[in-house]
C-alpha positions as CSV (number, residue, x, y, z in Angstrom):
1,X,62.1,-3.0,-35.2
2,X,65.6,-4.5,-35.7
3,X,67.4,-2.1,-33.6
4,X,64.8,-2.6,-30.7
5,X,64.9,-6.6,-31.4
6,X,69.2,-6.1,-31.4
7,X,68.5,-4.0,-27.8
8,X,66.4,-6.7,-26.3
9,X,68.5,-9.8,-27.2
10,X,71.5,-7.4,-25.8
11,X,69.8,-7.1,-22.4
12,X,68.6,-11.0,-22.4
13,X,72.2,-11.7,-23.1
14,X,73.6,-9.5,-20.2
15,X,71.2,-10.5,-17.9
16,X,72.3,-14.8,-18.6
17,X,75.8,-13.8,-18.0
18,X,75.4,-12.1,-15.1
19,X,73.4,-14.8,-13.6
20,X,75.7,-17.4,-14.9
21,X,78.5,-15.2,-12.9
22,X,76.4,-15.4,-9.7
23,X,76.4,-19.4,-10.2
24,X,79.8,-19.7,-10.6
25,X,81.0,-17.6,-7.5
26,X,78.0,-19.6,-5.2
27,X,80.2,-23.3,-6.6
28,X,83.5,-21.6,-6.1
29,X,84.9,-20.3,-3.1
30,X,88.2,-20.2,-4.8
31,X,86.8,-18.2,-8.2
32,X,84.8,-16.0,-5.8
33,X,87.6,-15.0,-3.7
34,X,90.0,-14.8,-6.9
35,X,88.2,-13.3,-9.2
36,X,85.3,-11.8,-7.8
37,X,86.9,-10.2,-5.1
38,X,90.2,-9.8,-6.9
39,X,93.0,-11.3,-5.0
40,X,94.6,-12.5,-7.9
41,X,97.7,-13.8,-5.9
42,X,96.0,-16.6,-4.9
43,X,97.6,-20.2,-6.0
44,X,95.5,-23.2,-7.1
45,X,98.2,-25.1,-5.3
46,X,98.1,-23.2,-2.0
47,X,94.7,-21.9,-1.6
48,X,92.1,-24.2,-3.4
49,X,92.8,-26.7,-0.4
50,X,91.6,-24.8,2.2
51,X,88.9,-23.4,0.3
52,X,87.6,-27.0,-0.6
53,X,87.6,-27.8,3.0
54,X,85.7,-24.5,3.8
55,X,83.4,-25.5,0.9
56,X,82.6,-28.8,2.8
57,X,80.4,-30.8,4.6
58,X,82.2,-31.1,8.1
59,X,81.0,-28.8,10.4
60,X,84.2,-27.5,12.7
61,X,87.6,-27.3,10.5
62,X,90.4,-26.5,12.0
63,X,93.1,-24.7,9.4
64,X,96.6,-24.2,10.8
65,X,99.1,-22.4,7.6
66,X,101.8,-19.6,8.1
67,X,101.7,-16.0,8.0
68,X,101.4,-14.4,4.8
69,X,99.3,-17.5,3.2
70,X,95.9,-15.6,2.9
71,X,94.9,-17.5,5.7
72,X,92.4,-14.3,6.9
73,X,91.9,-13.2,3.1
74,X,90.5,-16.6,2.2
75,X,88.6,-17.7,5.9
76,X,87.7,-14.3,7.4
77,X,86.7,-12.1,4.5
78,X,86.1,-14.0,1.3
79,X,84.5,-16.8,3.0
80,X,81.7,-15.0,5.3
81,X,80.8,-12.7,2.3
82,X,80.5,-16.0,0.1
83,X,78.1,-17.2,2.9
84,X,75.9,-14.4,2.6
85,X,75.6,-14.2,-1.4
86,X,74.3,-18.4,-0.5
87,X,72.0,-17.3,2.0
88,X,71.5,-13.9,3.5
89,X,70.1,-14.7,7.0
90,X,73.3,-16.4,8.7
91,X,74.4,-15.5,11.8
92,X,78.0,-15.2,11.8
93,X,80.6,-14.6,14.7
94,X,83.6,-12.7,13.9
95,X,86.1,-14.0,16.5
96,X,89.8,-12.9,17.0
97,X,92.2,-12.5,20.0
98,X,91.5,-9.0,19.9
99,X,88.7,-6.6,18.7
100,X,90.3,-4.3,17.3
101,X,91.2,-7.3,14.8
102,X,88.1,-9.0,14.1
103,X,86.8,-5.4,13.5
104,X,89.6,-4.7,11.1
105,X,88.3,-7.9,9.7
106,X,85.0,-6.2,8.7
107,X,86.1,-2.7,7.8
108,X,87.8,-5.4,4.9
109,X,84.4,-7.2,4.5
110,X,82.0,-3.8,4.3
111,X,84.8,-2.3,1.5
112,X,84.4,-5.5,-0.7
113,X,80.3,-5.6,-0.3
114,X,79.9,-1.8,-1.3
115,X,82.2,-2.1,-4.5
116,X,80.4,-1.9,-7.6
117,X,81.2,-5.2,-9.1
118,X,79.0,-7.0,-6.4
119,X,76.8,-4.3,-6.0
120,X,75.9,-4.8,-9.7
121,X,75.6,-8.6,-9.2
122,X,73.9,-8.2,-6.0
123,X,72.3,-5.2,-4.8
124,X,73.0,-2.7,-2.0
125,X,74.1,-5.0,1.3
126,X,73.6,-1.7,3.2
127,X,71.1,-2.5,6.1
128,X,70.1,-1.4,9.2
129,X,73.1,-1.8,11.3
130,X,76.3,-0.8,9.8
131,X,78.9,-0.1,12.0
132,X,82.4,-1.4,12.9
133,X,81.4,-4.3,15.2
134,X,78.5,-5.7,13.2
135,X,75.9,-5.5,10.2
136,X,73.0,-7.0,8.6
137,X,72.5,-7.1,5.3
138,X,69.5,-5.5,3.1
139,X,69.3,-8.9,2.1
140,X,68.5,-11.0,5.0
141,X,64.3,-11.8,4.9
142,X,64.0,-13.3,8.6
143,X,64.3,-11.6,12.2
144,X,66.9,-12.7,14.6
145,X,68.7,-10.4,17.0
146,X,72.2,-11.3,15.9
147,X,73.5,-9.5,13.1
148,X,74.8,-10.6,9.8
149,X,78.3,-10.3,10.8
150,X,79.1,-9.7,14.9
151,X,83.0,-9.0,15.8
152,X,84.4,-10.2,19.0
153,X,87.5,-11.0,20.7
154,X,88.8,-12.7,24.0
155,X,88.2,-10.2,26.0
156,X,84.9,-9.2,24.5
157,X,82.5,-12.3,25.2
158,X,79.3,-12.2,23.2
159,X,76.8,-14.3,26.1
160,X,73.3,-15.1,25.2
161,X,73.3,-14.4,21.5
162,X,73.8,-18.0,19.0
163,X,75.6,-18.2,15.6
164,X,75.1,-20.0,12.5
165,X,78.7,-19.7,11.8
166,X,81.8,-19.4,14.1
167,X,85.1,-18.1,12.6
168,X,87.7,-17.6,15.1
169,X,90.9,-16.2,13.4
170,X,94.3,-15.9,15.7
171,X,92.7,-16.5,18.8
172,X,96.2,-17.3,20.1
173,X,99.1,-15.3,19.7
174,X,102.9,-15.0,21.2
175,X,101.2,-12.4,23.5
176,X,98.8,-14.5,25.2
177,X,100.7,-17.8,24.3
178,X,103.3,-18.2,26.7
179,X,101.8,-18.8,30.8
180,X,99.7,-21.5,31.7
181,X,97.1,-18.8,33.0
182,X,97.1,-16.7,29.3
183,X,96.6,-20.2,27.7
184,X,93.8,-21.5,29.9
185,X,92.0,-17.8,29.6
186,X,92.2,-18.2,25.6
187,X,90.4,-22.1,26.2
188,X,87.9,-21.1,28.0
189,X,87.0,-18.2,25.7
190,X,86.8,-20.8,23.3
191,X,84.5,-23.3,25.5
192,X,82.4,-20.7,26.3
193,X,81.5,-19.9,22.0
194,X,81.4,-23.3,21.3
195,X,78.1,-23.4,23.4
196,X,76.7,-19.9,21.0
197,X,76.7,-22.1,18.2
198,X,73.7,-23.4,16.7
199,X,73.2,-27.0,16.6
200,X,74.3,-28.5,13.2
201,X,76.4,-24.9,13.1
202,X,80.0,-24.5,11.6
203,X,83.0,-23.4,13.2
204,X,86.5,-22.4,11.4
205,X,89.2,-22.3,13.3
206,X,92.2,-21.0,11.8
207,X,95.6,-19.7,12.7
208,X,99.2,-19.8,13.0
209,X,101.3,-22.0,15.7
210,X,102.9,-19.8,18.4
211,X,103.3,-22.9,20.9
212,X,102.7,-26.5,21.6
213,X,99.8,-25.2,24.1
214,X,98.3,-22.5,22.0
215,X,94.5,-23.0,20.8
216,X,95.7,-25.1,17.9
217,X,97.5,-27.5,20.4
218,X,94.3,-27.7,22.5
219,X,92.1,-28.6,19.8
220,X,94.4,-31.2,18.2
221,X,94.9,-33.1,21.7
222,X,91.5,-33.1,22.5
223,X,89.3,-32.8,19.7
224,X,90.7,-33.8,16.3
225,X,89.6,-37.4,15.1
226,X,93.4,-38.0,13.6
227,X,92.2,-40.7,11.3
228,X,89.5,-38.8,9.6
229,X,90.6,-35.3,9.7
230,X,88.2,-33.9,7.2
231,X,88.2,-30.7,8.0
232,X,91.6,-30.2,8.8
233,X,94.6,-28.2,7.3
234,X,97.4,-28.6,8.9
């Protein structure tokens, strides 16, 4: 009787900490992404700032760092996997300047989801799409057309489908920076998914200045309130 007693406390007790895990990455982007995920080079200086703007309330943030600051780590892959684990049946667009990037993107995102750490905490995300442009999740428990996860890029317009969640990572570029006509293509892109967003939706944009009329330079002269900027990293 002891023994069984010892072996059902032991399961009780495994079964509170993993739950109490699962709480702790759902209130922490930052823990989720450093610990549950395992990019332990992230700094508390550095990173929790753009994660706490992620984390909050205002619906289109705009995060502009350099190269090589995790930018895509923390807002492209941690972030839309974090989404998911708070609720399964979002919608979210994948956007990049090119395809091939935004699907690199989920290759990234599918490797994390399958590894047995979350798969322990959370089940098989496996569903019934699964490829390298989109997926829905096991987990999702209402019918929409749009997928969990949908990649796109400039030259790939999604028309007719409507997100929960916009993330458009590098849209601009040196290559597609430097003529008025490569500029204006990459706005209009952008006009064009602001109106597949749901109403009371959020949209991330994040990237890395290339010139004073790339996307970032667009959306700062004609959309950023300068005196509240709440959801702005700059």
């Amino acid at each position: 009787m002891l023994h069984e007693a010892t072996e059902h406390d032991l399961r009780l007790e495994r079964a509170a900490l993993t739950e109490h895990l699962r709480e702790q990455y759902k209130q922490s982007l930052y823990f989720f992404t450093k610990q549950g995920l395992g990019y332990h080079d992230l700094q508390p200086a550095t990173h929790k700032p753009i994660c706490k703007v992620l984390e909050g309330p205002c619906k289109k943030k705009l995060i502009v760092v350099p190269r090589g600051c995790f930018k895509s780590t923390i807002c492209s892959i941690a972030y839309p996997i974090w989404l998911l684990i708070k609720d399964p049946n979002h919608r979210i667009l994948l956007d990049s300047e090119l395809f091939t990037n935004s699907s690199r993107l989920l290759r990234e995102i599918k490797g994390h989801v399958q590894e047995k750490h979350l798969t322990e905490l959370y089940g098989n995300w496996e569903g019934p799409v699964w490829n390298d442009g989109e997926i829905i999740i096991k987990q999702r428990t209402k019918v929409y057309k749009e997928s969990s996860i949908t990649c796109s890029g400039v030259e790939a317009n999604k028309t007719g489908q409507h997100y929960s969640v916009i993330i458009a990572d590098d849209l601009s570029s040196l290559d597609n920076s430097m003529t008025k006509e490569q500029r204006e293509k990459v706005y209009n892109h952008y006009r064009l998914y602001i109106s597949l967003l749901d109403p009371g939706g959020t949209l991330v944009v994040v990237g890395t200045r290339y010139s004073q009329g790339d996307i970032i330079g667009f959306i700062l002269d004609n959309e950023v309130d300068v005196e509240k900027k709440k959801g702005l990293i700059y």
